[in-house]
DRENKOL-576814 format. One line per field, with one value per atom (N, C-alpha, C): x, y, z. Coordinates in steps of 0.05 Angstrom, whole numbers, m for minus. Example, Ala and Ser with C-alpha at 12.3 -4.5 7.8 and 13.67 -1.06 7.14 Angstrom:
residues 2
c1 <- 264_246_264_257_273_258
c2 <- m114_m90_m66_m45_m21_1
c3 <- 156_156_156_142_143_157
END
This chain:
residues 210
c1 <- 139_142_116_91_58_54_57_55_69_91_109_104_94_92_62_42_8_3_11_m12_21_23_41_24_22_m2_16_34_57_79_66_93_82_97_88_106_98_102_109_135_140_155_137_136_146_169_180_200_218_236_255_251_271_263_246_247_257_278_298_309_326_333_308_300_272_242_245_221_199_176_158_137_119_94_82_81_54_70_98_103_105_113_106_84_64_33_23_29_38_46_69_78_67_55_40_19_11_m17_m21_6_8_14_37_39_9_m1_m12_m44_m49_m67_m55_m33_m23_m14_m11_m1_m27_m50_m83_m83_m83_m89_m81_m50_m47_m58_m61_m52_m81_m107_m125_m115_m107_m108_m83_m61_m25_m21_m9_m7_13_8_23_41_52_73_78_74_86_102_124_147_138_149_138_175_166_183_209_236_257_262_270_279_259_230_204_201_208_200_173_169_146_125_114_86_67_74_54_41_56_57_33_43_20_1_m7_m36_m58_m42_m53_m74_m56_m64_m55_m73_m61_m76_m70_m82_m105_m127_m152_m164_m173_m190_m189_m171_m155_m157_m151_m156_m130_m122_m87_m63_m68_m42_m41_m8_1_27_37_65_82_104_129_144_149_159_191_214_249_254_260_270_295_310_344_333_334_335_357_383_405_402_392_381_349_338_301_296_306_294_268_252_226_219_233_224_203_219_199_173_178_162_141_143_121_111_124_110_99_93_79_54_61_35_17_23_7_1_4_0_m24_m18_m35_m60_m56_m79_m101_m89_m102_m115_m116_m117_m106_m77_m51_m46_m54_m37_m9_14_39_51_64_81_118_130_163_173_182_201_229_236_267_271_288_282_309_327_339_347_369_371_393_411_435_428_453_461_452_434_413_440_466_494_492_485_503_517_535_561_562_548_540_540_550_535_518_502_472_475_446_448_438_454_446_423_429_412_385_379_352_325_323_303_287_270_244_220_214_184_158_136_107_95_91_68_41_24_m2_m21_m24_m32_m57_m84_m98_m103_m98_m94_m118_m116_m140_m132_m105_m95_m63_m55_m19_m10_18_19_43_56_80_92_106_117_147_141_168_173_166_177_158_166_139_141_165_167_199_207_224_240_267_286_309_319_349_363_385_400_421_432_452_442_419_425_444_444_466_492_510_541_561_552_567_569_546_554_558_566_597_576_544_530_537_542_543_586_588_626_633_617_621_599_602_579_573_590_583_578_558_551_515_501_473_453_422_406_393_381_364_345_337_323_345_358_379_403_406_404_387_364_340_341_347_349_368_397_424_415_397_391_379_361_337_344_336_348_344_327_320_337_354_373_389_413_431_458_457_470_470_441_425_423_427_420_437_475_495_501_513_526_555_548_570_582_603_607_598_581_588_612_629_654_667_669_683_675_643_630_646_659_671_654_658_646_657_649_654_658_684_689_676_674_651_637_617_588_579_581_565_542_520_488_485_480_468_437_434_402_390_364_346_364_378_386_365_357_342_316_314_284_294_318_326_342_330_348_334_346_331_320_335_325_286_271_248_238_219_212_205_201_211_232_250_284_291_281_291_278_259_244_249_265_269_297
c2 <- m624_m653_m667_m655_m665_m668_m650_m648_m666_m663_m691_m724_m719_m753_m760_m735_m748_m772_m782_m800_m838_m828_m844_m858_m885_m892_m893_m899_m906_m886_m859_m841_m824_m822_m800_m787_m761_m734_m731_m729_m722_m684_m671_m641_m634_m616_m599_m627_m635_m655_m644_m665_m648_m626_m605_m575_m584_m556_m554_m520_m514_m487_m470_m473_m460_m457_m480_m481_m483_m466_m487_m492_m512_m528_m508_m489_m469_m457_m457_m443_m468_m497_m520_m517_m515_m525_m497_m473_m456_m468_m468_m481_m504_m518_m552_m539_m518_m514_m485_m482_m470_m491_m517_m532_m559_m566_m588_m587_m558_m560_m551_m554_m543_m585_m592_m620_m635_m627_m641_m630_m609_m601_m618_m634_m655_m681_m687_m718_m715_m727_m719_m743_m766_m782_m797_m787_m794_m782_m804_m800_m776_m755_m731_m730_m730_m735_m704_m703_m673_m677_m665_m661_m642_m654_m642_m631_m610_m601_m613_m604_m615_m639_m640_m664_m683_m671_m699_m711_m696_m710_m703_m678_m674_m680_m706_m709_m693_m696_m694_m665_m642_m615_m606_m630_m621_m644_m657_m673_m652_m626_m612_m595_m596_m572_m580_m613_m617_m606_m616_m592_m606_m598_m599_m597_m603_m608_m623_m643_m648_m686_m707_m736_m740_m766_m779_m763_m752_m730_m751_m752_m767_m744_m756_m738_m754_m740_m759_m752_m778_m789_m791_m784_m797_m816_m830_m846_m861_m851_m875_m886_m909_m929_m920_m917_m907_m877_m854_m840_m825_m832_m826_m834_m860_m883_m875_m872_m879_m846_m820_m800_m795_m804_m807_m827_m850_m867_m859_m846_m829_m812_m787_m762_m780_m802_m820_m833_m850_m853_m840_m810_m788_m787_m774_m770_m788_m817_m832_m831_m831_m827_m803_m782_m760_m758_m783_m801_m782_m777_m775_m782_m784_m810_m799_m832_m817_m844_m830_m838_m849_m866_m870_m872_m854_m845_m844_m848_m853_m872_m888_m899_m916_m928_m943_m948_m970_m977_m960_m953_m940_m914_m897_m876_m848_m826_m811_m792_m791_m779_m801_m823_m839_m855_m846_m845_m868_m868_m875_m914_m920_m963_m954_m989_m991_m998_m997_m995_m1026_m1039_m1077_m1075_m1057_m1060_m1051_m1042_m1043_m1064_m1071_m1103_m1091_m1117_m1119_m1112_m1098_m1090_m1087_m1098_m1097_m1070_m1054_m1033_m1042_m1039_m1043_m1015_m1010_m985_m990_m980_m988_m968_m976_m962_m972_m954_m951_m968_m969_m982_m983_m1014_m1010_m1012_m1008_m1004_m1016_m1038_m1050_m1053_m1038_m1032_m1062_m1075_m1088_m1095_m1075_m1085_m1099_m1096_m1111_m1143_m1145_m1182_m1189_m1202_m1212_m1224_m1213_m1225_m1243_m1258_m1281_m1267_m1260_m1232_m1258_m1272_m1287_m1285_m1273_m1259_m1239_m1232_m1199_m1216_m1218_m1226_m1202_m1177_m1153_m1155_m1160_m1162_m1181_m1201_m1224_m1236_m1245_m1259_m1282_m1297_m1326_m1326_m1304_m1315_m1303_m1291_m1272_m1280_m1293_m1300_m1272_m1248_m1224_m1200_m1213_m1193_m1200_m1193_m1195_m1185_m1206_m1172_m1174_m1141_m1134_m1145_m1160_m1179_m1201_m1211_m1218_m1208_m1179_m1165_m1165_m1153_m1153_m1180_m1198_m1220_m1225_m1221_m1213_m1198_m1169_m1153_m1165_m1181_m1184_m1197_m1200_m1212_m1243_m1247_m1284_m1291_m1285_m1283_m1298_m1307_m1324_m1311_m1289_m1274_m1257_m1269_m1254_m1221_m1218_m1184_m1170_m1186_m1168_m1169_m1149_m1141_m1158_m1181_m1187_m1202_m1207_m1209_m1248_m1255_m1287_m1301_m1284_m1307_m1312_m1293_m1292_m1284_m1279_m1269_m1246_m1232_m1206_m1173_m1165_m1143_m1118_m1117_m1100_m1075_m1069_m1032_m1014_m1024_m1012_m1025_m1009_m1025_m1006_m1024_m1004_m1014_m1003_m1012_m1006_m1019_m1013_m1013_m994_m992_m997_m1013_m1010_m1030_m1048_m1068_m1072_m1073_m1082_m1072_m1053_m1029_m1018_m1019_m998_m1018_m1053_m1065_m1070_m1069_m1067_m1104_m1125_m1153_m1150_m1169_m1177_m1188_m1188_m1189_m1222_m1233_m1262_m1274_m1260_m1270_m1262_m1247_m1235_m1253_m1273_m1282_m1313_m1320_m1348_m1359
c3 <- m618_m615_m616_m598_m603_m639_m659_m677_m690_m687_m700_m695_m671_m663_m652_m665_m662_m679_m694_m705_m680_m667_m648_m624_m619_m594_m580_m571_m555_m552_m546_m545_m519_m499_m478_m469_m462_m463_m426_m422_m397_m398_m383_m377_m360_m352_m331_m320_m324_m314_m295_m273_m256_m239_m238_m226_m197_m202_m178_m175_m164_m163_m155_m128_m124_m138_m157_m175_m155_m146_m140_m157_m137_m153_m165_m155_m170_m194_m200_m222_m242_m240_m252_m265_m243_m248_m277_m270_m282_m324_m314_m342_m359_m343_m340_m360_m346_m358_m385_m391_m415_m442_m419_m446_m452_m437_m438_m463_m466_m482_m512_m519_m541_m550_m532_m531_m541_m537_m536_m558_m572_m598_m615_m613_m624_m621_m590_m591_m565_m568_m540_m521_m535_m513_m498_m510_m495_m469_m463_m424_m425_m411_m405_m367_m368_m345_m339_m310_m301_m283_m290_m263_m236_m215_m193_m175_m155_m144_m136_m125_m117_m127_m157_m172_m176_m176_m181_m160_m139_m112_m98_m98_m81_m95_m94_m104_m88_m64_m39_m46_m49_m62_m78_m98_m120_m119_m106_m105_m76_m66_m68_m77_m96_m121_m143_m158_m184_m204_m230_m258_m256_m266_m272_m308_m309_m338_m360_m357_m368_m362_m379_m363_m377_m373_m376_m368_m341_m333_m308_m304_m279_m278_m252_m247_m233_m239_m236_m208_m208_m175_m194_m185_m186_m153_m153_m132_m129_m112_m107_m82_m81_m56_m35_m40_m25_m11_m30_m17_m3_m22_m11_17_19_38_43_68_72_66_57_59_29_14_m15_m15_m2_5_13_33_44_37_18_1_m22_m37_m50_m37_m6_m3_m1_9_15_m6_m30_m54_m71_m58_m79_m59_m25_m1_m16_m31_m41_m70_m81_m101_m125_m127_m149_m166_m187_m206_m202_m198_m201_m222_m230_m256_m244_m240_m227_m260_m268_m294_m292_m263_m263_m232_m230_m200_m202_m179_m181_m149_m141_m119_m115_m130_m114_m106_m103_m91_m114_m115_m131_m145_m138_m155_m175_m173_m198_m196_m176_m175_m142_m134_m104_m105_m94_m75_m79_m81_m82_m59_m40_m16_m13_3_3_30_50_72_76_53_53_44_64_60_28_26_15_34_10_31_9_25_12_21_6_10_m5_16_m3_m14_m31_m41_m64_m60_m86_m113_m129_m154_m177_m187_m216_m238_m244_m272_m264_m265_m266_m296_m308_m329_m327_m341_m343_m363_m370_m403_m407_m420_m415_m439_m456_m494_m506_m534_m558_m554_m550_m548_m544_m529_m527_m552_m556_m585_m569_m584_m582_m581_m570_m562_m586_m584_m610_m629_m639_m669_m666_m653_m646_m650_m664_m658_m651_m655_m655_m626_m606_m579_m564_m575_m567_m536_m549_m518_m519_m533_m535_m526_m525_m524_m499_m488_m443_m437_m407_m396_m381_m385_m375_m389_m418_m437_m428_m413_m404_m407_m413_m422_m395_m398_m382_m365_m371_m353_m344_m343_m337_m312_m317_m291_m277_m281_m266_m244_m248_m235_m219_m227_m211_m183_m202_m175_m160_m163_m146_m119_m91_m71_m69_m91_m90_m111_m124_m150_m143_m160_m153_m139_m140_m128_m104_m97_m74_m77_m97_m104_m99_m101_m104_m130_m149_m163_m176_m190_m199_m223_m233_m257_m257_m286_m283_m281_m295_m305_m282_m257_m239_m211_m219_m193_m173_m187_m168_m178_m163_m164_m189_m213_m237_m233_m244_m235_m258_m276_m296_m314_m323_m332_m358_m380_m405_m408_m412_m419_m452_m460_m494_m494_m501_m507_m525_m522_m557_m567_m566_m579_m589_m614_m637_m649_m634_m637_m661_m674_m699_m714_m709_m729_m758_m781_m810_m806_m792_m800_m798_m814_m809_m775_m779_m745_m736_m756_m761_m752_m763_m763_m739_m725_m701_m676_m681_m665_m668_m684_m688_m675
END
């Protein structure tokens, strides 16, 4: 994959996803460090992501004993708001207290099945934490989602983009950060996400912006 996608600025390499079933850090760190210089042969300078113990949870683990020799390696934190609560919270601040880079590659408010409520009772909260570099990926540029007619935004007020949710969620939102449909403001028994709407469309980048 390094070989296929080196001459790529914008492509990073997440390693060991998930380890669970008794993985521990040292057999990670282990594998981390058979693949990460085969990865540099290609590419010296793409952010490399390492998975850490019990589903990417234990940062705390490996800022122990993280890899060495090596610069642009962070590791991955998973987080559900419904279930972590302050236990992940806390194997992070420790982590970054031990100065960690950590990487959140998967995170969400509900329940860590999937399948679970988002949990409404968990306030907002400020952690203050100091960091070297934040990184906020939020796309090349914003497109008119009504160029798209295939996905019917201009004809459902409950066809939405992403940022658009994002705002639903949020607790200063118009919805105060419940979950619900516009047309009718009730709560949706299912939800399709389309991805990449327009990262693979043939139009000019013009036409897509006008």
């Amino acid at each position: 994959m390094s070989s296929l996608y080196k001459d790529y600025d914008n492509v990073i390499y997440e390693i060991c996803n998930e380890p669970n079933g008794g993985t521990t850090w040292a057999d990670v760190k282990s594998y981390a460090e058979e693949v990460i210089p085969i990865i540099r042969k290609n590419t010296k300078d793409a952010l490399i992501i390492v998975g850490t113990p019990t589903w990417s949870q234990d940062v705390d683990i490996a800022a122990e004993d993280p890899v060495t020799g090596y610069d642009n390696i962070m590791y991955a934190v998973h987080f559900y708001a419904a279930t972590h609560t302050d236990n992940i919270r806390n194997k992070v601040t420790t982590a970054l207290s031990k100065g960690l880079p950590i990487f959140v590659s998967e995170f969400s408010i509900c329940d860590a099945s999937g399948n679970g409520a988002i949990d409404y009772d968990q306030k907002d909260e400020i952690i203050t934490q100091k960091y070297g570099a934040i990184v906020v990926a939020t796309g090349f540029d914003m497109i008119k989602l009504d160029k798209y007619d295939e996905y019917a935004y201009n004809q459902s007020p409950d066809v939405i983009t992403s940022l658009e949710l994002e705002r639903i969620m949020n607790a200063a939102g118009p919805t105060k950060g419940h979950l619900e449909r516009m047309s009718d403001h009730k709560a949706p028994k299912k939800m399709v996400f389309v991805q990449c709407v327009g990262s693979r469309r043939l139009m000019k980048e013009e036409e897509l912006l006008l």
